[in-house]
C-alpha positions, 0 to 999 in steps of 0.5 A: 500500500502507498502513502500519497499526497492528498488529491484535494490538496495544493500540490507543489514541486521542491527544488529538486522536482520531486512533490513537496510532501511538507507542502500537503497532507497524506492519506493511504491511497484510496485505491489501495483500500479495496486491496486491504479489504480483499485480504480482510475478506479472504482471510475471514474466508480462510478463518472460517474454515479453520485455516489461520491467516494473518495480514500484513500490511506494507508500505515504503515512505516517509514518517508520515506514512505510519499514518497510513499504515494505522488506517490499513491496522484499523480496517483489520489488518494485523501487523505492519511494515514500514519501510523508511530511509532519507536515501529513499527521496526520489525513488522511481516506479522500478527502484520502489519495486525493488524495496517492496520485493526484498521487504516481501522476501524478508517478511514472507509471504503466500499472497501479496494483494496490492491497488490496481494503481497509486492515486498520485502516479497512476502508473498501474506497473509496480505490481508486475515489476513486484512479480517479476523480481520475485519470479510469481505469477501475476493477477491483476486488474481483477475485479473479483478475487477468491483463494482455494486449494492453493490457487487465487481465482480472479476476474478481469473485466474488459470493454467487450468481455471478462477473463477468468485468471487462475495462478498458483500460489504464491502469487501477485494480485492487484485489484480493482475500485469494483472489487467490493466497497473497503469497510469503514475502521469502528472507534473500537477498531481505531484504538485497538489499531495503535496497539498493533506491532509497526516494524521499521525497516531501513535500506540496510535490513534489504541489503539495498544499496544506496545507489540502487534507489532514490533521484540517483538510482532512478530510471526516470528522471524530470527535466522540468515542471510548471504550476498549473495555469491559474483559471481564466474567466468563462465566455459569457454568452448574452441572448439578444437573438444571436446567442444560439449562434454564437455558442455554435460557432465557440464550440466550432472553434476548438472543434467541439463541433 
């Protein structure tokens, strides 16, 4: 799961081009939500057939993304990882895949569920790069997700048709907003949250070296960045017995017509 500047927010770029995270509130990432209910609801599936389950929940960010880890804790989840370091700043989508499959590595796994994408990039790859450097196969953008016997069961679904995706476990599945609604934390559930074990990692618990993250290990690099040009005033159209086509030819202008 991703700790993301608020959307709603005023966002700005620092010096270096990165977002000004100091400059905008955090949240968990609203498409991550629907992937910590999905293991909410396979492992309430598998507790009731008497198989234990226990749910971590794991992000890479800054000290504010603890936040983050404590609404995932309250939805239900039952431990978490933070994976923190100052050598981190900058990290691109294939340095960030890197910290997640060696964290995943190192606390173990059988099923990792993650957001179809994050709410700030959107880019939608970092479950196929977590896949491929772990050498699992890969279920994503599914809609409906369910475990038994050792398989993870999902469905995609297309402009034009749906897909019945199958992988052996352990596998990757990102999931979809259509997944199922993500439960809302009780008060009861928020407190027993801070009562949750937190782990803190840093880079050198990875046995990840400096260079291989951050600006100075990233394979994307921006060049340049503008503030969004401040809004102008509307065209106001009078009716005086031409407005009608004075609005056809404003619309035939930018080829809206």
């Amino acid at each position: 799961m991703k700790y993301v500047p608020d959307a709603t927010g005023d966002r700005h770029f620092a010096d270096d081009l990165t977002v000004d995270r100091d400059d905008v509130d955090g949240l968990l990432s609203e498409l991550d939500e629907y992937a910590v209910e999905q293991a909410l609801r396979i492992a309430e599936e598998r507790r009731r057939e008497g198989v234990d389950a226990e749910i971590t929940v794991l992000t890479v960010g800054p000290e504010g993304a603890k936040d983050a880890l404590r609404k995932a804790l309250s939805m239900g989840a039952d431990k978490a990882i933070h994976v923190e370091d100052d050598e981190l700043h900058g990290t691109d989508a294939i340095g960030t895949s890197l910290v997640l499959a060696k964290a995943i590595e190192k606390a173990g796994y059988d099923l990792v569920i993650s957001g179809m994408a994050s709410t700030d990039g959107t880019m939608g790859v970092v479950p196929a790069l977590v896949a491929e450097r772990l050498g699992i196969p890969q279920v994503t953008l599914v809609s409906e997700v369910s475990v038994e016997d050792g398989v993870v069961k999902g469905r995609r679904d297309g402009d034009a048709a749906s897909e019945q995706l199958q992988a052996r476990l352990p596998a990757i599945v990102s999931v979809t907003d259509q997944s199922g609604e993500a439960r809302y934390p009780s008060f009861r559930s928020i407190m027993a949250a801070k009562k949750k074990p937190v782990e803190s990692w840093a880079l050198s618990d990875l046995d990840i070296e400096s260079e291989e993250v951050g600006l100075q290990g990233a394979y994307t690099v921006v060049d340049a960045a503008a503030e969004r040009p401040a809004r102008t005033a509307g065209v106001i159209v009078k009716d005086e017995g031409e407005a009608a086509k004075q609005l056809a030819a404003f619309l035939a202008e930018p080829k809206f017509i």
